[in-house]
Rosetta silent file (secondary structure, phi, psi, omega in degrees, C-alpha in Angstrom):
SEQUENCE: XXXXXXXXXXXXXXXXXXXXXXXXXXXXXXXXXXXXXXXXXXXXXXXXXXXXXXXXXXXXXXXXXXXXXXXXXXXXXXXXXXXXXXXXXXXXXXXXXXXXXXXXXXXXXXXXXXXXXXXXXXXXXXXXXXXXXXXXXXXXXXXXXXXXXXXXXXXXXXXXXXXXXXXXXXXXXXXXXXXXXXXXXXXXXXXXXXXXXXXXXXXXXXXXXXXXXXXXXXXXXXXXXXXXXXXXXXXXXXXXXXXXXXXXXXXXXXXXXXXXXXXXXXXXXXXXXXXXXXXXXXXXXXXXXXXXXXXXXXXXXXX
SCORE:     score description
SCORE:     0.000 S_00000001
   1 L     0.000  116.527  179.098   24.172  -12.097   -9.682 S_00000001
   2 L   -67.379   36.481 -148.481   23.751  -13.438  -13.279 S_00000001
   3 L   113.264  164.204  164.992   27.490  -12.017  -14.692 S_00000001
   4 L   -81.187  122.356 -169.899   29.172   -9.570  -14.028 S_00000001
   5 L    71.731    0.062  164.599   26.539   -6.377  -14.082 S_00000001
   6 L    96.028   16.164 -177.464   23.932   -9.091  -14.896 S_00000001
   7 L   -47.329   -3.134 -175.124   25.589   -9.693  -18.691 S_00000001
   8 L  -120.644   15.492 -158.242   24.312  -13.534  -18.553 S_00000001
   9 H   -83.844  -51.752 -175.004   20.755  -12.706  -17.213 S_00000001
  10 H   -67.108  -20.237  123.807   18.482  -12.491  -20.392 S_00000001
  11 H     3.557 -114.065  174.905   20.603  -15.810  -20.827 S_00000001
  12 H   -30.375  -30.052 -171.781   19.715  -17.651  -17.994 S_00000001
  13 H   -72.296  -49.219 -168.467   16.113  -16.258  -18.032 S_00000001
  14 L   -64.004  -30.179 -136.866   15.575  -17.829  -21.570 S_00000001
  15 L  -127.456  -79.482 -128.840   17.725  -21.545  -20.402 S_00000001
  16 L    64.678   87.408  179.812   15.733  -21.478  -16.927 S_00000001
  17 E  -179.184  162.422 -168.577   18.819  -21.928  -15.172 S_00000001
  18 E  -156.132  131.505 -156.164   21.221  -20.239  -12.486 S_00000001
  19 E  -162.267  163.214 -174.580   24.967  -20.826  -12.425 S_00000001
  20 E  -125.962  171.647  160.839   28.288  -19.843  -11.549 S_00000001
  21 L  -147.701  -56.267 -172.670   32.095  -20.201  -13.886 S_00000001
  22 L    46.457   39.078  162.144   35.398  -18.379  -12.420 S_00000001
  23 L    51.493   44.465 -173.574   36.792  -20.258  -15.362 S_00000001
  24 L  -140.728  125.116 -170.926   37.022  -23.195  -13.911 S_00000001
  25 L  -122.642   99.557 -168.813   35.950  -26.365  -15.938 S_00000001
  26 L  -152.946  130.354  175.468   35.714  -29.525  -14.043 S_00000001
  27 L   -65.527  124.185  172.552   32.892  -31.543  -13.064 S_00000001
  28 L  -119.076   22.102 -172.337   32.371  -31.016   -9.750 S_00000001
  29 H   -46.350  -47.193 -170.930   29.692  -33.360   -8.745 S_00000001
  30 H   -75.050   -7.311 -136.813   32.380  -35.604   -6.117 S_00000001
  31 H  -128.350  -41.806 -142.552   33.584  -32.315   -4.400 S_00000001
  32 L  -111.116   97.552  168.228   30.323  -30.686   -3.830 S_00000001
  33 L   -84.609  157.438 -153.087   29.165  -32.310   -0.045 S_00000001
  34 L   -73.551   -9.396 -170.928   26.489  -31.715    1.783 S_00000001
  35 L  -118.480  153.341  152.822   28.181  -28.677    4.126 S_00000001
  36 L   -73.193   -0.166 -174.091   30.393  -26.278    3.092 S_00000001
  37 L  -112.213   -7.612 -169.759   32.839  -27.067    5.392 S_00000001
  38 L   -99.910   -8.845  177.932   33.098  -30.722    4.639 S_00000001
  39 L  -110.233   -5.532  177.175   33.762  -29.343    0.728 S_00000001
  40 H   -57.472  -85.115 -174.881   35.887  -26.206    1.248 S_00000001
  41 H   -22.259  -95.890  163.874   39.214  -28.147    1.752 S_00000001
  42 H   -19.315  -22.779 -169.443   38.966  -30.185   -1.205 S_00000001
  43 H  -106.637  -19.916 -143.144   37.124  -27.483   -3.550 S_00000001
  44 H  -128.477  -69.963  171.383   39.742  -24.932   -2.607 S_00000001
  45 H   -45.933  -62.501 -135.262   42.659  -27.183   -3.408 S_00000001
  46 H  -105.731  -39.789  155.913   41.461  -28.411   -6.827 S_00000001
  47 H   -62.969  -94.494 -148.934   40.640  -24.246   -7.667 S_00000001
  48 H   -32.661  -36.176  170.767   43.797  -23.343   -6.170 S_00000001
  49 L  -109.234   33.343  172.855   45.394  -25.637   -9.095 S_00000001
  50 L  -134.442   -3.028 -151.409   43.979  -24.433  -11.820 S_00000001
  51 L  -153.713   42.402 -165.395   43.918  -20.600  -10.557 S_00000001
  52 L   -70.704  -57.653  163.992   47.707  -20.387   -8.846 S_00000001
  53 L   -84.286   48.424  174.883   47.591  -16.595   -8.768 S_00000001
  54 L   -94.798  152.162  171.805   44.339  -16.432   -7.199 S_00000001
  55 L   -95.641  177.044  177.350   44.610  -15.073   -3.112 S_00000001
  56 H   -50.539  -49.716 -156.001   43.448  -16.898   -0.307 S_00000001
  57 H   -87.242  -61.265  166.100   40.719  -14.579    0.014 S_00000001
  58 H   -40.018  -48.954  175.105   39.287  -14.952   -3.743 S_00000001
  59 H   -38.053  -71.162 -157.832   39.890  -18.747   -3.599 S_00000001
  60 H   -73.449  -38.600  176.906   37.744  -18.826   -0.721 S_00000001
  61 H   -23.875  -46.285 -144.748   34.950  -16.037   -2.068 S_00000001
  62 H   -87.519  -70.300 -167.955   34.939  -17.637   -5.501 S_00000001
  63 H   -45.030  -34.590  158.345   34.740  -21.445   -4.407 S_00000001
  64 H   -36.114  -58.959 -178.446   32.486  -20.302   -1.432 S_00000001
  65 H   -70.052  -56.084  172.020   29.939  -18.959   -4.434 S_00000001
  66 H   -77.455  -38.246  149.208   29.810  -22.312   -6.495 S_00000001
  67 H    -7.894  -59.269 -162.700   29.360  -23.996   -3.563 S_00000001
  68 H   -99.838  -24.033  155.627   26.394  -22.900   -2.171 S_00000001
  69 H   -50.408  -22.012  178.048   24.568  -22.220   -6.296 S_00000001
  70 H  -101.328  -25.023  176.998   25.626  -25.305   -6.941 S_00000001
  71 H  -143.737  -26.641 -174.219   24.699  -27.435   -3.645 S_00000001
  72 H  -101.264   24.932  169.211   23.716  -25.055   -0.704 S_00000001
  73 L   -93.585  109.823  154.855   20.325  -23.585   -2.644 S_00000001
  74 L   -81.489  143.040  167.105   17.861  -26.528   -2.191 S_00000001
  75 L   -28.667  147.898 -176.553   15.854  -27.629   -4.133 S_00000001
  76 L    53.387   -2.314 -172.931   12.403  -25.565   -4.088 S_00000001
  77 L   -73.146  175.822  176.624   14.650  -22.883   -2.156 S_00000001
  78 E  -107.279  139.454  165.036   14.297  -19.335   -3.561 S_00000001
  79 L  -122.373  154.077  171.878   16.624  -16.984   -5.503 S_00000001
  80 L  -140.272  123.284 -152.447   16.283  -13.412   -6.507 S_00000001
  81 L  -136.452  122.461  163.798   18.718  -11.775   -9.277 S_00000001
  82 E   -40.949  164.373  168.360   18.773   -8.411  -10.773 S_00000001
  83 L  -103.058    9.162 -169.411   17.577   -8.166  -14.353 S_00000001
  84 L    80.106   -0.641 -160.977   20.053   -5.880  -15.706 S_00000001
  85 L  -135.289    4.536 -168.693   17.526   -3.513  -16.355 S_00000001
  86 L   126.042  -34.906 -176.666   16.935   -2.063  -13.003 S_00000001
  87 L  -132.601 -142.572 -147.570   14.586   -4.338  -11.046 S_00000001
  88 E   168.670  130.909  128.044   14.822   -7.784   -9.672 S_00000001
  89 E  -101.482 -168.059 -161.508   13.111  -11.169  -10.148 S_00000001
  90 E  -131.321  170.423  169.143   12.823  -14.258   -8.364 S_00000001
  91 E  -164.702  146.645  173.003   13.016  -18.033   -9.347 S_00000001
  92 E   -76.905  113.261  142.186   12.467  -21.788   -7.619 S_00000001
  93 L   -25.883  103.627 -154.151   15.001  -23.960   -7.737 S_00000001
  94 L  -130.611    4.525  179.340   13.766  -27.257   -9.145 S_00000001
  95 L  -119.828  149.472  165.492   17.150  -29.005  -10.365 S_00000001
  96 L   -77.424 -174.080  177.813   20.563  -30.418   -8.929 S_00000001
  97 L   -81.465  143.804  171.484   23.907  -29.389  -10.078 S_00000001
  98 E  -138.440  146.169  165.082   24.656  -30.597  -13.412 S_00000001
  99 E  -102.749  135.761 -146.285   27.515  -29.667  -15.289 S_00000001
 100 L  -146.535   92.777 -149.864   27.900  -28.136  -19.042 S_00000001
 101 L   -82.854  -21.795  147.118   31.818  -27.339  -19.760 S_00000001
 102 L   -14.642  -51.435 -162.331   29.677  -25.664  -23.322 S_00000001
 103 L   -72.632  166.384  144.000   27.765  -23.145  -21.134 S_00000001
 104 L   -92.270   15.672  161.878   28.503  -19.808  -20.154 S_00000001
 105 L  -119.988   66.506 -177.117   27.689  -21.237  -16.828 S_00000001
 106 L   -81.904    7.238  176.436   28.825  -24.430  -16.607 S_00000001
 107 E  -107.122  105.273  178.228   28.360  -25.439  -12.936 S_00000001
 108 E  -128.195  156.116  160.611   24.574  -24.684  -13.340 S_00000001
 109 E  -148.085  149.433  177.990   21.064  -25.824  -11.741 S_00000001
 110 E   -61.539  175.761 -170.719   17.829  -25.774  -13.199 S_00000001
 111 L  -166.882  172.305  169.327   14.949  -22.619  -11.947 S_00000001
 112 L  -159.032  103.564  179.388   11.561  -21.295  -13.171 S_00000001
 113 E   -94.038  137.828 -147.768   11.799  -18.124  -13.152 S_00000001
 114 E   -72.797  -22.181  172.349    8.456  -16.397  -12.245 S_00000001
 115 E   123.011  -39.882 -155.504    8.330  -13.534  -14.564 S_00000001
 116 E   -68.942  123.815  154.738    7.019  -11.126  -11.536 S_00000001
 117 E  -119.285  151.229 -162.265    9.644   -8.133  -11.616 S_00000001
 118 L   -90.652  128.423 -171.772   10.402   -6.269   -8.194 S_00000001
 119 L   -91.874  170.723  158.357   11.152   -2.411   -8.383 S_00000001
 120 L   -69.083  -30.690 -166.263   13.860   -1.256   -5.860 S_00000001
 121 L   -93.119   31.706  179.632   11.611    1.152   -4.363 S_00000001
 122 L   -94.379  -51.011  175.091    9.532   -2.027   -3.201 S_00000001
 123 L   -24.305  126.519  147.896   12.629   -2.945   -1.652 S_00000001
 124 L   -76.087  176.810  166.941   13.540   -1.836    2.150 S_00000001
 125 H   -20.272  -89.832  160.839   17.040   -0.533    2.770 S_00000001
 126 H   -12.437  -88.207  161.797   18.366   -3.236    4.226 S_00000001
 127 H   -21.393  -80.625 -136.297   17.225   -5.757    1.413 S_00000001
 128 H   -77.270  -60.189  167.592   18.192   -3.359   -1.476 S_00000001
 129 H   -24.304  -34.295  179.878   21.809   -2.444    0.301 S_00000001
 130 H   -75.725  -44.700 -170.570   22.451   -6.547    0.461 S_00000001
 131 H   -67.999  -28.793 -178.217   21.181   -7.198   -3.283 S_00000001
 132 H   -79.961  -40.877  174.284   23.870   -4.366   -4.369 S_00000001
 133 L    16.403  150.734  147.349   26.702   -6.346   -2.791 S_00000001
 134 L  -104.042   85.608  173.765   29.627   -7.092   -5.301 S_00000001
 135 L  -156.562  140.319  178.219   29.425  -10.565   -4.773 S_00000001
 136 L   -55.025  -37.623  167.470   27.805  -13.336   -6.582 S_00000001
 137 L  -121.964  151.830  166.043   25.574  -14.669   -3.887 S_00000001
 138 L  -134.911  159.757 -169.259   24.321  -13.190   -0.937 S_00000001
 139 L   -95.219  131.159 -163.332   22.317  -14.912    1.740 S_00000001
 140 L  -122.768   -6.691  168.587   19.065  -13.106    2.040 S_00000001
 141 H   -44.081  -64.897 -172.599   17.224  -15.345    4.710 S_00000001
 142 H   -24.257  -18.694 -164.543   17.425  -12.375    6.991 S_00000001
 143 H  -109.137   -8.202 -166.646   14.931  -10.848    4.863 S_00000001
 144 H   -33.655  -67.210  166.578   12.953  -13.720    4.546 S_00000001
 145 H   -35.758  -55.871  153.267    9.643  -11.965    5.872 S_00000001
 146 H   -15.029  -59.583 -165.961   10.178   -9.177    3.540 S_00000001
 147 H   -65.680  -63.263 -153.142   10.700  -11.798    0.297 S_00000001
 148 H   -45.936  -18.415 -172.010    7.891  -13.752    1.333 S_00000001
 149 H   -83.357  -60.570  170.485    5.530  -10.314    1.109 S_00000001
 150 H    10.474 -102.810  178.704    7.611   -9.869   -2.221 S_00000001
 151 L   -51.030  -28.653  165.912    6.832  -12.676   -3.886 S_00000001
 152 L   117.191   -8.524 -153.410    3.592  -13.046   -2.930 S_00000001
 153 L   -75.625  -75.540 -166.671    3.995  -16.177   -0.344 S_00000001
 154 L  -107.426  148.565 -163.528    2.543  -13.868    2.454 S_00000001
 155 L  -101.570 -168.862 -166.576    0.046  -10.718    2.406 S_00000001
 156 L    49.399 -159.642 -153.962    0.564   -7.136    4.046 S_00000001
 157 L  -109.700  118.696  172.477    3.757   -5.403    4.765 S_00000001
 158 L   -39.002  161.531  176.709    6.630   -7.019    6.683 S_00000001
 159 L  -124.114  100.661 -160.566    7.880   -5.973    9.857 S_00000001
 160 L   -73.898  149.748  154.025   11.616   -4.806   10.302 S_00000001
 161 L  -119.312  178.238  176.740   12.917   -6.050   13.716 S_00000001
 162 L  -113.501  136.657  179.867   16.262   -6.142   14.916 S_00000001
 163 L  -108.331    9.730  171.289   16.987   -9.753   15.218 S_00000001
 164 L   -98.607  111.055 -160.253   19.788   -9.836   17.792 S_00000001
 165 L   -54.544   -8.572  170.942   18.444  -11.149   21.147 S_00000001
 166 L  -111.295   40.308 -168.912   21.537   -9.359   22.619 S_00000001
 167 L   -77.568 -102.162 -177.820   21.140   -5.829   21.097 S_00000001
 168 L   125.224  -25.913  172.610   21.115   -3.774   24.352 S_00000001
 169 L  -152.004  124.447  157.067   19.597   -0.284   22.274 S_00000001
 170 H   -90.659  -10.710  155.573   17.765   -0.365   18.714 S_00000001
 171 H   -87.449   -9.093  156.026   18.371    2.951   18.154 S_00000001
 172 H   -60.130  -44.951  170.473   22.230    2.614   18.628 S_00000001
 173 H   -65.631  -40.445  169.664   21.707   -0.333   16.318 S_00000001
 174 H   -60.981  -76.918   75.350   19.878    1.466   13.890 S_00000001
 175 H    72.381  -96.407 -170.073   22.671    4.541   13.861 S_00000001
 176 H   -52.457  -30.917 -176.844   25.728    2.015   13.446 S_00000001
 177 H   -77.030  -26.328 -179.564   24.484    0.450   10.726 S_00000001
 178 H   -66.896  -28.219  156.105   24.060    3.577    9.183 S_00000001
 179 H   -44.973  -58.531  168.865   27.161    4.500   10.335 S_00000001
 180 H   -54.192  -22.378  176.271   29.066    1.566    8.257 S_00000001
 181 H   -86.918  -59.939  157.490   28.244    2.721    5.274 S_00000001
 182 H   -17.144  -45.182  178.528   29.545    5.909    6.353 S_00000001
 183 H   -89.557  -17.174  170.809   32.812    4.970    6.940 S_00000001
 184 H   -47.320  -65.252 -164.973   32.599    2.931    3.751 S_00000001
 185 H   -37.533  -76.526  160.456   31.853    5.725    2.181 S_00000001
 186 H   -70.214    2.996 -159.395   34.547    7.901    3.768 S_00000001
 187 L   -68.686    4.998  167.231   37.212    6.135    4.261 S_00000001
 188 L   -81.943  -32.791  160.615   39.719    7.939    3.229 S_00000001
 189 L   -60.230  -53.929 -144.782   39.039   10.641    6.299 S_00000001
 190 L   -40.776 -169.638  152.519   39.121    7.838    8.831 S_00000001
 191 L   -84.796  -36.160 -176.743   42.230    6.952   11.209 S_00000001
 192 H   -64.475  -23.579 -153.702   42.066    3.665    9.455 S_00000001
 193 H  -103.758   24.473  168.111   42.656    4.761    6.258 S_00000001
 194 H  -110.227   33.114  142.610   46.353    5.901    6.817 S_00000001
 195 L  -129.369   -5.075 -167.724   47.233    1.827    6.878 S_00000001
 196 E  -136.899  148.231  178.697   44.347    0.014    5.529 S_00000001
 197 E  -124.271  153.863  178.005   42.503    0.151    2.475 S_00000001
 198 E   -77.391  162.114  153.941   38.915   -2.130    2.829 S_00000001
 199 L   -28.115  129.292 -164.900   39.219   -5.196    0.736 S_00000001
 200 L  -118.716  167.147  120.712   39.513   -5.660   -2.972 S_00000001
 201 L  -124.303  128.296 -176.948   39.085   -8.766   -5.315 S_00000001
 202 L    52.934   27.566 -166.885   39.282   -8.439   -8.442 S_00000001
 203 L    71.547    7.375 -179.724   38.568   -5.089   -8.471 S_00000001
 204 L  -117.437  115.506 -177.425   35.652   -5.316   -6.321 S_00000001
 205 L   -42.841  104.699  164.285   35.289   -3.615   -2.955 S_00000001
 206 L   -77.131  -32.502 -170.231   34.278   -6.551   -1.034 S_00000001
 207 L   -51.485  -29.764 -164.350   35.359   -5.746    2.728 S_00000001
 208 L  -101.753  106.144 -149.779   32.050   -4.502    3.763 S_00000001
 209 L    93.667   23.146 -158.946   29.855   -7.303    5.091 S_00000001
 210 E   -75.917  139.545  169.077   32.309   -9.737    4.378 S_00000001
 211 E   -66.827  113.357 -174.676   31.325  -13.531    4.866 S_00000001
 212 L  -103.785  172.048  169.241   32.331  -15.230    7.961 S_00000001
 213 L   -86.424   -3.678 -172.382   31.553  -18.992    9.318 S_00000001
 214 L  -142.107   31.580 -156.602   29.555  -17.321   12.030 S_00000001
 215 L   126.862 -133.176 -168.013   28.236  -14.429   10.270 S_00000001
 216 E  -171.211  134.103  147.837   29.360  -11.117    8.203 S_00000001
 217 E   -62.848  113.550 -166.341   31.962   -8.704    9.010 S_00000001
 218 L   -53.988  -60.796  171.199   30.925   -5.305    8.996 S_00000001
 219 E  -135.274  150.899 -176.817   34.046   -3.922    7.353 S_00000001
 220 E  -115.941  135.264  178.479   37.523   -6.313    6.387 S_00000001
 221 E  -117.901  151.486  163.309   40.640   -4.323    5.737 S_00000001
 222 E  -111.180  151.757  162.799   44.235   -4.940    4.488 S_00000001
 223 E  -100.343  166.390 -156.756   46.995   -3.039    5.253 S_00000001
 224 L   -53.099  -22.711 -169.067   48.528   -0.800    2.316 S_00000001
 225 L  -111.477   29.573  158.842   51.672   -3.447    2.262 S_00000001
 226 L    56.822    5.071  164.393   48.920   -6.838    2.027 S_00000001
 227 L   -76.075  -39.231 -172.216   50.664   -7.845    5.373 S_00000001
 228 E  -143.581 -179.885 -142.983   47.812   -8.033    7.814 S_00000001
 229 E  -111.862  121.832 -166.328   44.363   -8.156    8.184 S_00000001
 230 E  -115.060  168.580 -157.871   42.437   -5.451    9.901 S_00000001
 231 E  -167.769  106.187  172.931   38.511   -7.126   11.152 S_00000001
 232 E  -112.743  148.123  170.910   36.420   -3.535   12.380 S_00000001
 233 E  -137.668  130.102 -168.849   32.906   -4.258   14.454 S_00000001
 234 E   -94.693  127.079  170.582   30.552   -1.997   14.546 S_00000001
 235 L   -58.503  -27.493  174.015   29.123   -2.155   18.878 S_00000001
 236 L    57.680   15.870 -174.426   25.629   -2.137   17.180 S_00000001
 237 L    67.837   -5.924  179.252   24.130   -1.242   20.915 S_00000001
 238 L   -57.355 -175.069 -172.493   25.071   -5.266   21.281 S_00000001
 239 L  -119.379  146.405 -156.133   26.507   -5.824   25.078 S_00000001
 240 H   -76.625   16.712  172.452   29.752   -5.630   25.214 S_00000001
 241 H   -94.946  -11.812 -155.505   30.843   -9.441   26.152 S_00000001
 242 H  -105.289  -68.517  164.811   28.917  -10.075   23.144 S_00000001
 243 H   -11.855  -66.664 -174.382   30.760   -7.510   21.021 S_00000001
 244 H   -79.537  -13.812  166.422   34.403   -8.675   21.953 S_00000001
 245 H   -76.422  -22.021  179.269   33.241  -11.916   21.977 S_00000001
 246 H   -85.303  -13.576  169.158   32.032  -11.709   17.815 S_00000001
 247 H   -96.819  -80.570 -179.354   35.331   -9.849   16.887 S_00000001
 248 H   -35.350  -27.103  171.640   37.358  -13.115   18.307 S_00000001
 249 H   -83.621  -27.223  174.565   35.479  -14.896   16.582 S_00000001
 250 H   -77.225  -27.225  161.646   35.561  -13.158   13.126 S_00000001
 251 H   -60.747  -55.349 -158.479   39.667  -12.783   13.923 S_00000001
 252 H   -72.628  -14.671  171.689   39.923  -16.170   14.420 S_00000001
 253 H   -89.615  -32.914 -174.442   38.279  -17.129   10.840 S_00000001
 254 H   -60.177  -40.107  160.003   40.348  -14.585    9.334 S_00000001
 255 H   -49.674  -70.169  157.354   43.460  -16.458   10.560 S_00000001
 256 H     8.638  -74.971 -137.016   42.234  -20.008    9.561 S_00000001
 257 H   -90.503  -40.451 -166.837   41.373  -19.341    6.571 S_00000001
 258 H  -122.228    8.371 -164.878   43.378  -16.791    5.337 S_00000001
 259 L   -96.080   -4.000 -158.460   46.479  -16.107    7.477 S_00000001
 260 L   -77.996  -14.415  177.487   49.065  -19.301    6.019 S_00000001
 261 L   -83.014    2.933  170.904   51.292  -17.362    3.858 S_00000001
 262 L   120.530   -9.249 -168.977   52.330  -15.110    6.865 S_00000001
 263 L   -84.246 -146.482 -170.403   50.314  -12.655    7.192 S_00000001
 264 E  -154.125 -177.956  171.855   48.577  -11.878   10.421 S_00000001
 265 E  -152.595  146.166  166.775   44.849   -9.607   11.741 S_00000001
 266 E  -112.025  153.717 -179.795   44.307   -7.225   14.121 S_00000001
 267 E   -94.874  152.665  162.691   40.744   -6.189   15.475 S_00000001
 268 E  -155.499  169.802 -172.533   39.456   -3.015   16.401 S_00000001
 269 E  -122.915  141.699  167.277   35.697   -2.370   18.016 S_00000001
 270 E  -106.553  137.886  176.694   34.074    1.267   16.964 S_00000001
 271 L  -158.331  166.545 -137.037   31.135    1.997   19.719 S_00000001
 272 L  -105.269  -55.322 -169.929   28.928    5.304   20.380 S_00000001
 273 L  -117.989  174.774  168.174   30.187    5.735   23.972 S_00000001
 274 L   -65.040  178.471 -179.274   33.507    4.745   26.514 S_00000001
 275 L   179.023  111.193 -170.006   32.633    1.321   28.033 S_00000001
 276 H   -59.106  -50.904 -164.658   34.409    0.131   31.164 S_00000001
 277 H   -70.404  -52.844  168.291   33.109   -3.304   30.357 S_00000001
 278 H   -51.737  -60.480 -177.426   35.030   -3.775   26.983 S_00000001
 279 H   -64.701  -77.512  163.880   38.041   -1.925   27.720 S_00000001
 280 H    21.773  -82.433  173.441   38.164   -4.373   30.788 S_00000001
 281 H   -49.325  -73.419 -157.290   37.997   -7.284   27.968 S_00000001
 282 H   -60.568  -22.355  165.372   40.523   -5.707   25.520 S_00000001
 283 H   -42.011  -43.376 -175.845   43.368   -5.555   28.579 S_00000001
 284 L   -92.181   47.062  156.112   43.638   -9.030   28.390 S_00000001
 285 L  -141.879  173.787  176.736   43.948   -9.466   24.779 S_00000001
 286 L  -124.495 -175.786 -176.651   46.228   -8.277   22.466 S_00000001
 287 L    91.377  -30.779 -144.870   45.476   -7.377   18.728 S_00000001
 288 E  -134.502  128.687  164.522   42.220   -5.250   19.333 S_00000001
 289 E  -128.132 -172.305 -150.916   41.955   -1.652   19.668 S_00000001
 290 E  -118.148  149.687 -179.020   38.815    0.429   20.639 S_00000001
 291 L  -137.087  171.326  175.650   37.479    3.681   19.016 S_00000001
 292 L  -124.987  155.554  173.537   34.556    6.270   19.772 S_00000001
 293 L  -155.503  131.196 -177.147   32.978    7.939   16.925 S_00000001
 294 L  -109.406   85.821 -147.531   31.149   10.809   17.417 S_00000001
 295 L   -66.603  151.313 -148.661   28.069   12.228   15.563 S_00000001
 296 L  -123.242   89.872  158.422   27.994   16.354   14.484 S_00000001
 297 L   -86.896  119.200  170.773   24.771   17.776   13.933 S_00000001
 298 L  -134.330  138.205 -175.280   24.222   21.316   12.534 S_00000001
 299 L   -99.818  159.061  162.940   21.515   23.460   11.546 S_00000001
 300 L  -113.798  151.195  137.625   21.834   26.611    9.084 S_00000001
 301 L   -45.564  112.723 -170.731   19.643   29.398    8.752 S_00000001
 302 L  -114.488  119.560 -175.898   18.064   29.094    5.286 S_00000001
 303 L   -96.299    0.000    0.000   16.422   32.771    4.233 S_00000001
């Protein structure tokens, strides 16, 4: 994302260049390592003291985002950025980070941007549902097969798969995802939504898909009094050791990372049917509770 709503994109198109700011103007060439995890700590502190009423969770979002535009984009890697205008282009990466306290980017790297623009309705779901995100970057390898038809790299028409070797039904997977946006959507009907609101930053829903160390959260919640942390998983037809095992793990980054000021997260699993094998799991743990959600079809008579 070139700005906010793409406000720096005929910018950037004209400079051949792709960049982040969050206001924060410091060279960050010693900070920026080859992993994110060997530069979070260090990157996060040094924002954190220029940006003192920043949250945990923006700290890491925002520092997270010049990170990887600034070092975890390789060289020759690919990006693709609305144009402000409707459609989406693409551009190579051909520069390191350099810094330009001047710019309206200044943590920037150079691009050549191809020109080619992409309609939405080129787009599959999936893809176009990622690229709307309200977040500056989103990691789009999943789609990789997709881009590459895009862009021109490969010919004919991509092939969606489901890409989790433990999916146990693709049409349950297909269904839940469709589902999440649903409850996005709704969320004011839920059960959840008489303690939790999804996730805000800045004024931008964030919660859904939220960036993990081991993946993306389906939906991240707060509760209305910013004490704890609610982490929902969608069953996706995955099998259910695999389920409860991917919600410990997505709790356990939420603590990390974001739990030191007191607060705390609870879990919950949503799945299509009961399951013996889960509820099993969830006895022994504490923290996680389990829903059913049930879908309501009806036809009318139209004369």
């Amino acid at each position: 994302m070139l700005g906010g709503q793409s406000s720096s994109a005929k910018d950037c198109f004209r400079d051949e260049i792709v960049g982040t700011d969050f206001g924060f103007l410091v060279d960050l060439t010693d900070y920026l390592k080859p992993t994110w995890s060997e530069s979070k700590r260090d990157l996060s502190k040094l924002y954190k003291e220029g940006h003192p009423d920043k949250s945990a969770i923006a700290i890491g979002l925002n520092c997270g985002s010049i990170w990887t535009v600034s070092k975890g984009i390789p060289i020759g890697g690919v990006v693709i950025s609305p144009t402000g205008e409707g459609d989406y282009t693409y551009a190579e990466v051909t520069g390191d980070y350099r810094f330009d306290s001047s710019s309206y980017f200044p943590h920037q790297r150079s691009v050549k941007w191809s020109g080619v623009r992409i309609s939405p309705d080129a787009m599959s779901d999936g893809l176009l549902k990622a690229c709307k995100r309200p977040l500056t970057c989103i990691d789009l390898n999943p789609y990789a097969e997709e881009l590459d038809v895009l862009i021109g790299k490969s010919a004919g028409r991509p092939s969606i798969t489901v890409s989790d070797t433990d999916v146990e039904s693709a049409t349950h997977f297909a269904l839940e995802s469709i589902l999440e946006d649903f409850l996005v959507a709704n969320w004011q009907f839920t059960e959840f939504a008489k303690n939790y609101d999804i996730l805000t930053v800045d004024g931008e829903q964030v919660g859904q898909q939220f960036p993990a160390d081991t993946g993306r959260i389906d939906i991240l919640a707060i509760s209305k009094d910013q004490s704890e942390y609610l982490v929902l998983e969608l069953k996706r037809g995955r099998a259910s050791d695999r389920v409860v095992g991917q919600l410990l793990r997505y709790m356990g980054f939420i603590n990390k990372e974001y739990c030191q000021d007191g607060k705390t997260v609870r879990g919950a699993i949503v799945a299509h049917q009961d399951d013996l094998s889960i509820r099993n799991a969830l006895s022994m743990v504490d923290g996680i509770q389990f829903y059913l959600y049930a879908v309501d079809f009806k036809l009318s008579i139209q004369k």
